[in-house]
N, C-alpha and C positions, 0 to 999 in steps of 0.2 A: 669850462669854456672850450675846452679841446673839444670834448666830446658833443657837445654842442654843434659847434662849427663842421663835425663830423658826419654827423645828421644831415646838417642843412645843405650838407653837398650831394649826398645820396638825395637829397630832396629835387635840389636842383638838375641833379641826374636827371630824374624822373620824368621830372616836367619840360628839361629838356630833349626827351625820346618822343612824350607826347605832344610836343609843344604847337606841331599842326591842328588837334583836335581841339584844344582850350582856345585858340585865336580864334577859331571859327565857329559856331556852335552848328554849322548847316553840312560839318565838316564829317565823315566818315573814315573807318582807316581803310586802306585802297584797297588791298589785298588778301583782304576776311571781312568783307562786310556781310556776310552771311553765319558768322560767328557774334559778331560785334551783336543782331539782332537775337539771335539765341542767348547772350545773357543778359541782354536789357531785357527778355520774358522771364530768366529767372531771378534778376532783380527785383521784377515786376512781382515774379510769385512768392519771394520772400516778405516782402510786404505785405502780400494778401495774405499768408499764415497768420500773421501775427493782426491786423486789422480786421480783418472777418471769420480770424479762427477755421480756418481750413487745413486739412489733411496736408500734413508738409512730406511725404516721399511720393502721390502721384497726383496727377491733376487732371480735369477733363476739359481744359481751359482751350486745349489744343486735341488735333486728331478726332474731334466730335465723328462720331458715338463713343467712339473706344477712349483708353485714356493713354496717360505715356508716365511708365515709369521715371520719376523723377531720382531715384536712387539709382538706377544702373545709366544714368546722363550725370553732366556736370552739372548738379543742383546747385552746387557750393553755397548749404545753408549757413554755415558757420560765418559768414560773411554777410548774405543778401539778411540777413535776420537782424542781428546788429544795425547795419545801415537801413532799415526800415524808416526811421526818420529821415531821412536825405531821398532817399523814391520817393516817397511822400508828396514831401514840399516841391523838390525840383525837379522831378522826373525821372525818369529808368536810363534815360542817357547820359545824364549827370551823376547818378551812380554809377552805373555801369564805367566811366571815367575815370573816378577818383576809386572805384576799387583797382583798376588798371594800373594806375600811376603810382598811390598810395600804397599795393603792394608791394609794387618794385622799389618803392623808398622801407619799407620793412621790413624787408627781405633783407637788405643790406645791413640797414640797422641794426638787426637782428646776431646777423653773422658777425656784425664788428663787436656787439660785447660780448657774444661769446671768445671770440680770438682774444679780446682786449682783456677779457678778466678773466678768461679760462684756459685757453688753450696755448696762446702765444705771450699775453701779459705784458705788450706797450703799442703802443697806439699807432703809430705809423703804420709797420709792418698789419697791423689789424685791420683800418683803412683800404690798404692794397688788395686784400685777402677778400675783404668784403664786395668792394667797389669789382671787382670782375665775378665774386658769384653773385651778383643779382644783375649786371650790365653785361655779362659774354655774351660774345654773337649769337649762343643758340636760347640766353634771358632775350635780348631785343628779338629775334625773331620770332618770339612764342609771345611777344609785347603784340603781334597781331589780333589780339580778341582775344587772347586763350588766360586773363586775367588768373585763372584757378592753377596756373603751373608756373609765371612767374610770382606770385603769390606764393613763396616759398619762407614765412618769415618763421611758422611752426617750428622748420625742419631742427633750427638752431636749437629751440628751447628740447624739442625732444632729444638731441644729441646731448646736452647738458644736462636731463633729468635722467638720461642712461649712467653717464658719467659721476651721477651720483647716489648710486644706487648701490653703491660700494662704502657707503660711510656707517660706520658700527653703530647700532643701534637705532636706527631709524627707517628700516625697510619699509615700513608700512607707509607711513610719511610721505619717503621717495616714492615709493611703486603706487600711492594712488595722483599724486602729481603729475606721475609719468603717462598713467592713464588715461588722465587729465588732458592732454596735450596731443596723447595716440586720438582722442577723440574728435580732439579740433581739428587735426590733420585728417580724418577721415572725411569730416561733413564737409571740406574742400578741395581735394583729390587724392584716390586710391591712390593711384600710381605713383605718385611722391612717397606716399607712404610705404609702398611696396620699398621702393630702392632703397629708402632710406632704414627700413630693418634690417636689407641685405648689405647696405654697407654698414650699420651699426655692427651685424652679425661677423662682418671681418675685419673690422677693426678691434673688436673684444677679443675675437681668437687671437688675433697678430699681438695685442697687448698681452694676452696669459702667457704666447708663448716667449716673448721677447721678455718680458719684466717678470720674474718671475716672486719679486717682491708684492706683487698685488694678486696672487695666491689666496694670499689668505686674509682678504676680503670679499672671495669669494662666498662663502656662506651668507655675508648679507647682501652682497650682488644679485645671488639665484634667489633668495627667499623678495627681493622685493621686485624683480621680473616678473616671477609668479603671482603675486600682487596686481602689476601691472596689464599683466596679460590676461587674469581672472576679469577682472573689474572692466577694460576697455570690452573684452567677450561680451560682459552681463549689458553693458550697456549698448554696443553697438548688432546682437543677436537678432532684434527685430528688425532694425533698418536693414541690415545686411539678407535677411530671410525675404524682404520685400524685391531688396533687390536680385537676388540670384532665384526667387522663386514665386512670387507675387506676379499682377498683373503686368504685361509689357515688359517681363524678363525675357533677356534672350541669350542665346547658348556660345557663345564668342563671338567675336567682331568675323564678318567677310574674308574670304582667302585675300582678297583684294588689299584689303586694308592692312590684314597681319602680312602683306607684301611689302608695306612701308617700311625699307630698309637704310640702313649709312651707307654713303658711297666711302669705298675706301680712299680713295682722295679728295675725300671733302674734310680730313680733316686736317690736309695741308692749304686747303683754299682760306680766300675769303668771301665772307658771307655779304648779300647786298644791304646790308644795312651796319654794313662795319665801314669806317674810312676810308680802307682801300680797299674794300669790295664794292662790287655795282650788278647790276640783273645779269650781263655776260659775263663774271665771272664763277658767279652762283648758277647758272642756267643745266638742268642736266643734270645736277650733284644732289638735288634735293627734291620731292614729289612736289611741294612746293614753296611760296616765301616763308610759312609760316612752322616748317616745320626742317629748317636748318639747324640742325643740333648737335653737329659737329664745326667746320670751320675755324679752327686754332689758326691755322698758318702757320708756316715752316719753321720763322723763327721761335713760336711760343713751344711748338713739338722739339724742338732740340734743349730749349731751354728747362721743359717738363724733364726729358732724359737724364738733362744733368741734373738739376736740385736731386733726382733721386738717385743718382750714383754719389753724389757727395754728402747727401745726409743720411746714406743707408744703414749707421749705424740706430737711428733712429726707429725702433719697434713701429711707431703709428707710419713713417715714411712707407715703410716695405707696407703695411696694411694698404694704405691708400694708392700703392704703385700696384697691388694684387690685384684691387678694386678698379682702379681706371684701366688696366686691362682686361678684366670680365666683362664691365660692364661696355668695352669697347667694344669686343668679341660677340658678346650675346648682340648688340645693335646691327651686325651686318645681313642676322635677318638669315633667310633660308639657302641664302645662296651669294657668294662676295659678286658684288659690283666694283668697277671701276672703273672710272670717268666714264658711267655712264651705261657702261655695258656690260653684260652680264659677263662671269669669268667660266661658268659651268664648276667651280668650285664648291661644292655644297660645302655651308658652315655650322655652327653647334644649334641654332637657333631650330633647325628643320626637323629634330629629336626631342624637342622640346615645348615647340607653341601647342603641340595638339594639351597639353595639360593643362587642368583647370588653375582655374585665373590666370597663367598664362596667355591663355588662349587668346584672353581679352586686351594684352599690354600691345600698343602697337613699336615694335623691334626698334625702330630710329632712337625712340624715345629713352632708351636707353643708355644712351649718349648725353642725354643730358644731368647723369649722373654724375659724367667726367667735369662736368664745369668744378662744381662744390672743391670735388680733389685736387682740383688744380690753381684753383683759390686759396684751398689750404697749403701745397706746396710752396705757392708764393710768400704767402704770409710765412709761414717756419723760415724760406728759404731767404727772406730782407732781413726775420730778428737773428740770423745767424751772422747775418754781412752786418749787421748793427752793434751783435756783441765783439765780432771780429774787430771792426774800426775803434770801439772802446778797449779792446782788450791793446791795439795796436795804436795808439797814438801819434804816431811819425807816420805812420801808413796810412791814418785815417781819410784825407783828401783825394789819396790816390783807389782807396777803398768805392769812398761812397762814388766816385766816377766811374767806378765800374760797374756798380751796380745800378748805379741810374741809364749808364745807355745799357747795357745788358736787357734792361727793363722796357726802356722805351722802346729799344729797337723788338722785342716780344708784343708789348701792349698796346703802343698807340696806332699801328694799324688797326687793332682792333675796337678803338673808341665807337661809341654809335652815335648813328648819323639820326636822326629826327623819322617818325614813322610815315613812308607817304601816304595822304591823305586824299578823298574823293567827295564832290559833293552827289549829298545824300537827295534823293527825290524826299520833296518833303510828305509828309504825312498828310493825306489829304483829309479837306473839311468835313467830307462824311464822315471820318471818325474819332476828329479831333471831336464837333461840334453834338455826337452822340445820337449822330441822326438814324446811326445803325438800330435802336432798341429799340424798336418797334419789330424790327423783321428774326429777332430769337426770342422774341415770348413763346413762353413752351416749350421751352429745351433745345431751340432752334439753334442754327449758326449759320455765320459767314462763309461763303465759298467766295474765294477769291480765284483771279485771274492774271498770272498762272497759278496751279495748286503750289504750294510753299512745300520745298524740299532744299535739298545740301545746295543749289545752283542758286534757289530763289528764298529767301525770307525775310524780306522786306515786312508780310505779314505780319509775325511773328513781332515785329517791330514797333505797329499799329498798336494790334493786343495788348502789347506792355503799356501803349503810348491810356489807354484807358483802364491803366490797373488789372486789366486778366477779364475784363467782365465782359468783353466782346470773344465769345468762344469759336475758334476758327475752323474748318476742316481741314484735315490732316496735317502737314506740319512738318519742323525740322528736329529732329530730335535721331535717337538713337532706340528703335523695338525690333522683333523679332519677325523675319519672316516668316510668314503663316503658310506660305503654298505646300505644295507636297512637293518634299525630295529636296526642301529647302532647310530643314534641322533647325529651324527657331534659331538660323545665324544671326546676326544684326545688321539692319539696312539702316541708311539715315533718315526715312523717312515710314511711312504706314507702308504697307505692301501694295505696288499699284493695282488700280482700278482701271475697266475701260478707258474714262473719259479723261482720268490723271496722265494717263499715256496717252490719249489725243491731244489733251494741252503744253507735255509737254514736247511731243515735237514741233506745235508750232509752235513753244518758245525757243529752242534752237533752230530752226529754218525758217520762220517768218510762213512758212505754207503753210495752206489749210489742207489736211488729207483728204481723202472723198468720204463724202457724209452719206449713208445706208439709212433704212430705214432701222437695221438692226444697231446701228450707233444712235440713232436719234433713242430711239427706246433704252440701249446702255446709258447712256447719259440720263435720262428721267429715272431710270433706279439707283444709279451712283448717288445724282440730287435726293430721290427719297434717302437713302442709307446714310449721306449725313447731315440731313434733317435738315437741310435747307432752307432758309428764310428769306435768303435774298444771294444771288451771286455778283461779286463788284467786281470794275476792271481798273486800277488805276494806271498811270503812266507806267507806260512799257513800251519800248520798240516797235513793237509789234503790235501795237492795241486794236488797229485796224483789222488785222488777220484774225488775232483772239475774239473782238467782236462782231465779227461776221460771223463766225463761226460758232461761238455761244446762240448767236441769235436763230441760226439756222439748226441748230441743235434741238433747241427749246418750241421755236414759234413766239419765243416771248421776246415785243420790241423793249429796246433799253429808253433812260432815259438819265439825262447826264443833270450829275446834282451832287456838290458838294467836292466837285473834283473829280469823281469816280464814274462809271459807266455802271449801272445800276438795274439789276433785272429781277424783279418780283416773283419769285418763281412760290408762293405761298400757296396757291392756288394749284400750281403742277406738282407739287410735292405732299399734297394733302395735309 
């Protein structure tokens, strides 16, 4: 029953973070709605693997002609593949939801029986431990679309099949379990995975050198590592070859992106989606809402310092205090910011991103390694103050009051607030109603209006909304720049074209640029190259601007149907 009732509040968590998007179905979250569509497509495309048997690491569903590596993006098959029934029936939004929410409630889960049965061994303190690493300001702010990073519920079970890979006589056992589980955490994000070696890897050391009785379980420790790391290699070899060297691989993220660094005082703030955080006090401190991944506050930073001065005798303590300093250090990226401004300080991070895989973690993110460790210090640092009050019985009242404000005053500024939410322009009847398939027979696709990238993908959304079988041009994803001088870095979108940079400045300015005879002619070879069948314009700000200027582009009049601004270019595009 405990445990039970334990769950169902992680539950409630959940649905209380998402609880704008479930009231409303017309409802979007505010501040990534251009995420929120990027994995209602791989929702979309996890379903179509298993339904029409499709190549599951790339797709040409999107980016028509070319395709988009679906391995070096958040594919997060290990999830969209499973719930292939739920896309189905009710749609990629209603996936793409309940994988949202439903992670963050097994994330939690996840963490409490590990603490409850392995690490820490009673239930309260397990509870606490859990309930802030899947609910910290930097889980709710990455609750903006990014489904595949608060979806941390892997992490637990791999930390526990590490842990027992030291039991005599059963390496094999353990290290293909462990395997097991490195795999599931691959197919729904590297980068989890990364951190989560590097702190296994310092937690092992601190534990050899601290306990020096688990010596000599060494032997079956390494022999079933080696197991583990043999077996996840053999199976993860190909998908990983597709993606650092297959089509639409590309050779690190952006200097831009690998610029996403912690502000050093962001992680005495609070974040806007904490209690007592709000946009101005977050404003500055982070590139944006969704990527607040520090935010402790002053009283949780004081109270982190101390559990680790007063359980320092503790081997895993000092591991975990090593660990939330590295990986705070490595987060600040190439150069300390604070409040906002660069210090001219260069940090460790600037000797380091040029290296492979590397190259590809964006620096912030690194920070949200600290949550876990700080979770786990709570949890040790309540069963300490629990066996203290047991151990002290005349002191226990005056015990548990101390560590209950201690706590409150650390925690409940940090409770989270509900995600805000935006309506969504609905899908329009041209491609709810399938009117689109006439105009891709032949290998044809949609151009929309604007081309769909990191600002615009709405697209992307449509696509999904018809299972993958309306194929879009270009797209929001993550491939390599093709130009010269540009190193196969990774843009969010295809590499632009003429006419993709015509349309996108009139979707930031509303103005039409001057139209040439040499743009009218770029636009007719852009439309030939991606096979064009018809270009649409749905509700946009500017739709007036956008179709003047399609029309004046083309010479082809539109003709409104089904919602959409509709141009037959079948004909111009041979």
């Amino acid at each position: 029953m405990a445990d039970a009732l334990a769950v169902l509040g992680f539950v409630g968590l959940a649905f209380w973070v998402t609880a704008r998007l479930w009231l409303d179905p017309r409802q979007g979250i505010r501040d990534n709605r251009t995420d929120q569509s990027q994995f209602e497509w791989m929702m979309a495309h996890g379903a179509r693997v298993l339904t029409d048997f499709v190549y599951p690491f790339t797709s040409d569903r999107m980016n028509v002609p070319e395709s988009v590596n679906l391995m070096a993006n958040t594919s997060v098959l290990s999830v969209s593949l499973p719930m292939t029934p739920v896309t189905v029936l009710v749609g990629p939004r209603t996936s793409f939801l309940l994988f949202l929410t439903l992670g963050m409630a097994a994330t939690a889960t996840s963490w409490y029986f590990l603490l409850s049965r392995v690490l820490v061994g009673s239930r309260g303190p397990a509870w606490l431990g859990a309930a802030f690493c899947a609910y910290a300001p930097a889980m709710v702010s990455h609750a903006n679309a990014h489904p595949n990073i608060v979806s941390q519920f892997v992490v637990p079970l791999i930390i526990w099949r590490t842990l027992r890979l030291g039991d005599p006589g059963r390496w094999l056992r353990n290290g293909l379990l462990l395997a097991l589980v490195i795999v599931w955490q691959a197919f729904l994000n590297l980068e989890i995975l990364l951190m989560t070696a590097i702190g296994l890897g310092v937690v092992v050391v601190a534990l050899a050198l601290g306990r020096p009785e688990l010596r000599r379980r060494a032997r079956s420790f390494l022999a079933g590592l080696a197991v583990a790391a043999a077996v996840a290699l053999a199976v993860l070899a190909y998908p990983l070859s597709v993606q650092f060297f297959g089509p639409g691989a590309y050779q690190g993220l952006s200097r831009l992106i690998r610029g996403y660094s912690t502000d050093l005082a962001s992680f005495v703030a609070y974040s806007r989606e904490s209690l007592a955080g709000d946009e101005r006090s977050a404003k500055g401190l982070a590139k944006n809402p969704t990527e607040e991944n520090a935010f402790f506050g002053w009283p949780l930073v004081v109270l982190f310092v101390a559990l680790v001065w007063w359980l320092r005798r503790d081997a895993v303590v000092r591991g975990l205090a090593v660990l939330a300093l590295l990986f705070s250090v490595l987060s600040l990226g190439r150069e300390i910011q604070f409040n906002g401004r660069a210090t001219g300080v260069p940090a460790p991070w600037a000797v380091l991103e040029e290296l492979p895989v590397l190259h590809s973690v964006v620096p912030t993110r690194w920070t949200l390694a600290v949550t876990p460790v700080i979770g786990l210090l709570l949890a040790y640092g309540a069963e300490r103050a629990r066996r203290l009050a047991a151990r002290y019985p005349d002191a226990r009242p005056q015990i548990r009051f101390a560590t209950g404000t201690v706590l409150a005053m650390a925690l409940v500024p940090l409770l989270p607030t509900p995600l805000p939410a935006v309506r969504l322009d609905p899908t329009p009847a041209f491609v709810t109603s399938g009117a689109w398939r006439p105009y891709v027979a032949g290998g044809r696709s949609i151009v929309t209006l604007p081309l769909p990238d990191t600002h615009y993908a709405d697209p992307l959304r449509w696509s999904a909304e018809t299972g993958l079988e309306m194929p879009i041009a270009r797209g929001y994803f993550l491939g390599p720049d093709t130009r010269p001088g540009k190193h196969r870095v990774a843009l969010f979108t295809a590499p632009p074209r003429p006419t993709s940079d015509f349309f996108g400045e009139i979707r930031r300015t509303g103005a039409v640029p001057p139209i040439t005879a040499r743009t009218r002619v770029a636009a007719v070879d852009d439309l030939r190259y991606w096979r064009a069948g018809a270009v649409v314009l749905g509700p946009h700000r500017h739709d007036d601007a956008l179709r003047r200027a399609m029309t004046e582009l083309t010479g082809v009049r539109p003709t409104h149907t089904g919602g959409v601004w509709l141009w037959d270019v079948r004909e111009l595009t041979g």
